[in-house]
C-alpha positions as CSV (number, residue, x, y, z in Angstrom):
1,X,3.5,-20.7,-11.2
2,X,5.6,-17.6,-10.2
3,X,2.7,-15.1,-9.6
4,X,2.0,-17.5,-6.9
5,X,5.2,-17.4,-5.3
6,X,5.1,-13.8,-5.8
7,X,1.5,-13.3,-4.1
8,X,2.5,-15.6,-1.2
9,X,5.4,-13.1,-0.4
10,X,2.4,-10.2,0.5
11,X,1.3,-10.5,4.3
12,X,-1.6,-8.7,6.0
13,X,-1.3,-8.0,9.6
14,X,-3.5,-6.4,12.2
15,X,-1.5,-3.8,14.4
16,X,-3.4,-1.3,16.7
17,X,-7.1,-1.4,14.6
18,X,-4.7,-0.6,11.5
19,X,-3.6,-3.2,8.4
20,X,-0.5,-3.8,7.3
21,X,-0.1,-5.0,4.3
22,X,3.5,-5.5,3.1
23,X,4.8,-6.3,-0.1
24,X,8.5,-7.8,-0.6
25,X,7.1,-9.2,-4.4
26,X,7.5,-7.5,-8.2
27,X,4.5,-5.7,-8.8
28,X,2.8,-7.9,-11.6
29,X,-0.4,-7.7,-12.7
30,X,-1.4,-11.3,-10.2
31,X,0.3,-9.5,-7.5
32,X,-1.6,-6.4,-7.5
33,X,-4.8,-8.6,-7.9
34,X,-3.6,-10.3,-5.1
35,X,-3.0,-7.4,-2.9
36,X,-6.3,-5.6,-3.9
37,X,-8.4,-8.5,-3.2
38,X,-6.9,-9.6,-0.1
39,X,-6.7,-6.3,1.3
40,X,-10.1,-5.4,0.5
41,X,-11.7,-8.5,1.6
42,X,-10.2,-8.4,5.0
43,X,-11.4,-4.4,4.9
44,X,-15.2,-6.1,4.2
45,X,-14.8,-8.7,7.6
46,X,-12.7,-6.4,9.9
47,X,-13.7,-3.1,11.7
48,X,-10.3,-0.9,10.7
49,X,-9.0,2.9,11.0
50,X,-5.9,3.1,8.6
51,X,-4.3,0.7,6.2
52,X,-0.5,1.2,5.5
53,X,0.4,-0.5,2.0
54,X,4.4,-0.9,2.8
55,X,6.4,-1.3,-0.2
56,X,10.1,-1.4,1.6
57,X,10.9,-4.6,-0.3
58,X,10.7,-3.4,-3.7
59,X,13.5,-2.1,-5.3
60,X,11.1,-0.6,-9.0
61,X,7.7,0.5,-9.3
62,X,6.9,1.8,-13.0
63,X,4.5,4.1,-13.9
64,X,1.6,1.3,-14.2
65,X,2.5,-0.8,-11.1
66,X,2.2,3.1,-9.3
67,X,-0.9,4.0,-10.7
68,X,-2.8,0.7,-9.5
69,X,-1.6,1.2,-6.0
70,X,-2.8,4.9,-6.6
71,X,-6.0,3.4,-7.0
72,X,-6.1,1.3,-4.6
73,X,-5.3,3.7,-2.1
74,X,-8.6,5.3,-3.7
75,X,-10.8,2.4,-3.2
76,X,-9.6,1.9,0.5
77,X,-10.4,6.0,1.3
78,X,-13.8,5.9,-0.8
79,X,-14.8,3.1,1.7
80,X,-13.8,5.6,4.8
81,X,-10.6,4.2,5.8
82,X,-7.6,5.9,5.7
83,X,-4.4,4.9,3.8
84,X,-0.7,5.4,3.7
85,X,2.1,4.6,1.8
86,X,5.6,3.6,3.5
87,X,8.7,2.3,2.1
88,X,9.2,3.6,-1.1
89,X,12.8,4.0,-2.1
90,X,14.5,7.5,-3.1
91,X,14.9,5.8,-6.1
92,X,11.0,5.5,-7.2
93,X,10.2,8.6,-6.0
94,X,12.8,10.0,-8.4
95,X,11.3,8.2,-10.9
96,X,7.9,8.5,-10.1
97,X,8.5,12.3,-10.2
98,X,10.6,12.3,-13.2
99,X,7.8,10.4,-14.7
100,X,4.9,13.3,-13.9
101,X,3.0,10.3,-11.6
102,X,-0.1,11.7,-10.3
103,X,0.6,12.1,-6.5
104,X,-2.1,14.6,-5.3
105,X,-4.1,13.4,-2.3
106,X,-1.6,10.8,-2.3
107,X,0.0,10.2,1.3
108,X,3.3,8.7,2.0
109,X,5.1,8.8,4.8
110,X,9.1,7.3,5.6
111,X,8.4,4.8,8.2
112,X,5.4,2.2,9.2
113,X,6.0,4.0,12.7
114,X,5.4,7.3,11.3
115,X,2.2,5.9,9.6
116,X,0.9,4.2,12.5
117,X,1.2,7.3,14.8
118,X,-0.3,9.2,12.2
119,X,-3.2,6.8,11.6
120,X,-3.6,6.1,15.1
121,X,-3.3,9.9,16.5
122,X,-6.0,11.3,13.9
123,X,-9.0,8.7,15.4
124,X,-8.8,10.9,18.6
């Protein structure tokens, strides 16, 4: 019964042709299923130039929960759409570096304003 709490607290919004999809839920295994699925479905029924996974409301990522996203980001770019990463905390990154975590080709940028501009900017 928590997963689905935790699913419930993922929202996918529509700003200027871009998703959104931000996070403020532990990254469990239902979660990340959750946010794959829904994330990809609405990528299958809307016309879309960026997605920005924001992950300001987490507070850990391990090296699992990073990897998934990792790939996710990959499935979102193989289908032509460009993604971003916003919101991770100095404190993941450390880790995430400290850990060796696979980051090339990875994009991440500080703020969902940077991303958009970025996403937004690079149709032209």
């Amino acid at each position: 019964m928590r997963a689905l709490a935790d699913s419930s607290q993922i929202a996918i919004t529509r700003v200027d042709g871009c998703l959104v999809a931000n996070v403020q839920a532990d990254l469990t295994l239902e979660v990340r299923e959750h946010l794959r699925d829904s994330l990809l479905g609405r990528l299958e029924n809307t016309a879309t130039i960026g997605v920005v996974l924001d992950f300001s409301g987490l507070t850990v990522m391990d090296i699992v929960e990073f990897t998934e996203i990792r790939k996710l980001v990959e499935t979102v770019e193989f289908l032509g759409v460009r993604c971003v990463v916003v919101g991770l905390s100095p404190g993941i990154v450390r880790y995430l570096v400290m850990a060796n975590a696979n980051t090339e080709g990875f994009r991440s940028m500080l703020s969902l304003e940077d991303a958009l501009h970025w996403l937004v900017k690079g149709r032209s």
